[in-house]
N, C-alpha and C positions, 0 to 999 in steps of 0.2 A: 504494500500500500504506500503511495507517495501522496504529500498535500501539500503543494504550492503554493504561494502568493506572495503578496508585495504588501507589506506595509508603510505607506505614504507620511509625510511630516508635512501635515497641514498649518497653513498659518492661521485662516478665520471660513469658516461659510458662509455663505450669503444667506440673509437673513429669506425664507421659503417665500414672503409676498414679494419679492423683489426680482425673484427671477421670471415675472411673467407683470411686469409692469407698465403701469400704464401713465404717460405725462398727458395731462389735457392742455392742448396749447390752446384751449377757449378761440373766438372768432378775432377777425383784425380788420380791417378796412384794408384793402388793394389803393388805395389811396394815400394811406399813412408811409407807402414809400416811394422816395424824390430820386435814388441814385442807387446803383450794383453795391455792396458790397453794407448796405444801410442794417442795420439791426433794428428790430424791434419785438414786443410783447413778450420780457423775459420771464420767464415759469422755473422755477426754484423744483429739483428734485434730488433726493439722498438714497444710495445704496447702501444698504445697511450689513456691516459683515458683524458675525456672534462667532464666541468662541476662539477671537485670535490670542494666539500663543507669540509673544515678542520672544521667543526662546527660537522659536523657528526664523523669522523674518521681523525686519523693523521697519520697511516700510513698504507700498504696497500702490501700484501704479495699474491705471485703468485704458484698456484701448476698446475702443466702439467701433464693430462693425456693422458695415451696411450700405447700399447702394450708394456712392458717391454721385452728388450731380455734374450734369456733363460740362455747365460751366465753371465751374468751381470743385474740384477734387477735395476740400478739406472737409466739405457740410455734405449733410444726406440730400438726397431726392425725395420729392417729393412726387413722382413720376411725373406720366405723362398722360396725356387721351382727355376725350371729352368730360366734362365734368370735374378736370383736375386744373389747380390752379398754374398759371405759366408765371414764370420770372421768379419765382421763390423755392424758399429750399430749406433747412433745418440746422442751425450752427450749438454747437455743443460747448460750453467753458465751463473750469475749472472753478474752484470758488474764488480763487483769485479774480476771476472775469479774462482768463487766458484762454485761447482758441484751442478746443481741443479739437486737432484734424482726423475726421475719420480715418480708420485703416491705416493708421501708423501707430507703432510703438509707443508706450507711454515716455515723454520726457522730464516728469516729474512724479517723485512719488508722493504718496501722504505718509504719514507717521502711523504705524499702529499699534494702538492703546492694546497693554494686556484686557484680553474682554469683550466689550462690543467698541465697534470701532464705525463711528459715520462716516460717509463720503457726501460732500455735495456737490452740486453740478446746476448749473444753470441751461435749458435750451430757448434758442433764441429765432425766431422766422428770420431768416436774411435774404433781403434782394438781390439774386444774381441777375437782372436785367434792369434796368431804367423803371420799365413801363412793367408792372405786376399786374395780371388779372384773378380773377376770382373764382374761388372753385375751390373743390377737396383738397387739402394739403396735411398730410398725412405722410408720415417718414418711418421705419423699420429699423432700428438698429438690435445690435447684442453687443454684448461687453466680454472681456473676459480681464482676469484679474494677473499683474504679473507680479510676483513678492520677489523682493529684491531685501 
């Protein structure tokens, strides 16, 4: 008889409602923006990690994946087709208010508290075109966590 396995050194898990989360970016006016690259209606959201062990790792960086837009490679998409809004897109920061670019490695980590440990994160609607029109705007990402 043989019995295998790996036992892993985990830093923290993410808190069970977090991994199926949902940010309401509420409605905005297509109006409210004048130029490419404009921020607006910033919505505050936290991932919550339980159970880290600062034994294992001290700090702990976040990368977001998910369809990047075709103007702008650092924010999500918001797709495309009838009923979907044009010129906008999804921009994600740090609580600093630092751009976090999808689909790239984390460049900053956070500190992790023996315990629970919050993250926060700001997302933001950003104009990648002049002229935004109206319509679903709706973006997909996942995260995964890198302990460093």
């Amino acid at each position: 008889m043989r019995f295998q396995g790996v036992i892993i050194a985990e830093a923290c898990r993410v808190e069970a409602g977090d991994r199926q989360m949902r940010v309401d970016m509420g409605q905005i006016s297509s109006n409210r923006f004048h130029f490419a690259g404009e921020d607006a209606n910033p919505v505050p959201f936290d991932v919550h990690l339980q159970d880290c062990s600062t034994a294992v790792s001290q700090r702990v960086g976040v990368t977001f994946y998910g369809i990047a837009d075709d103007k702008n490679p650092e924010v999500l998409s918001v797709g495309e087709g009838p009923g979907i809004a044009s010129g906008v897109s999804v921009a994600l920061f740090d609580a600093q208010d630092r751009l976090i670019p999808v689909n790239t490695p984390p460049r900053n980590g956070s500190r992790l508290y023996q315990g629970p440990t919050t993250l926060h994160f700001v997302a933001k609607y950003r104009a990648t075109e002049k002229q935004v029109t109206g319509g679903a705007a709706n973006a997909h990402a996942w995260f995964a966590l890198t302990y460093q």
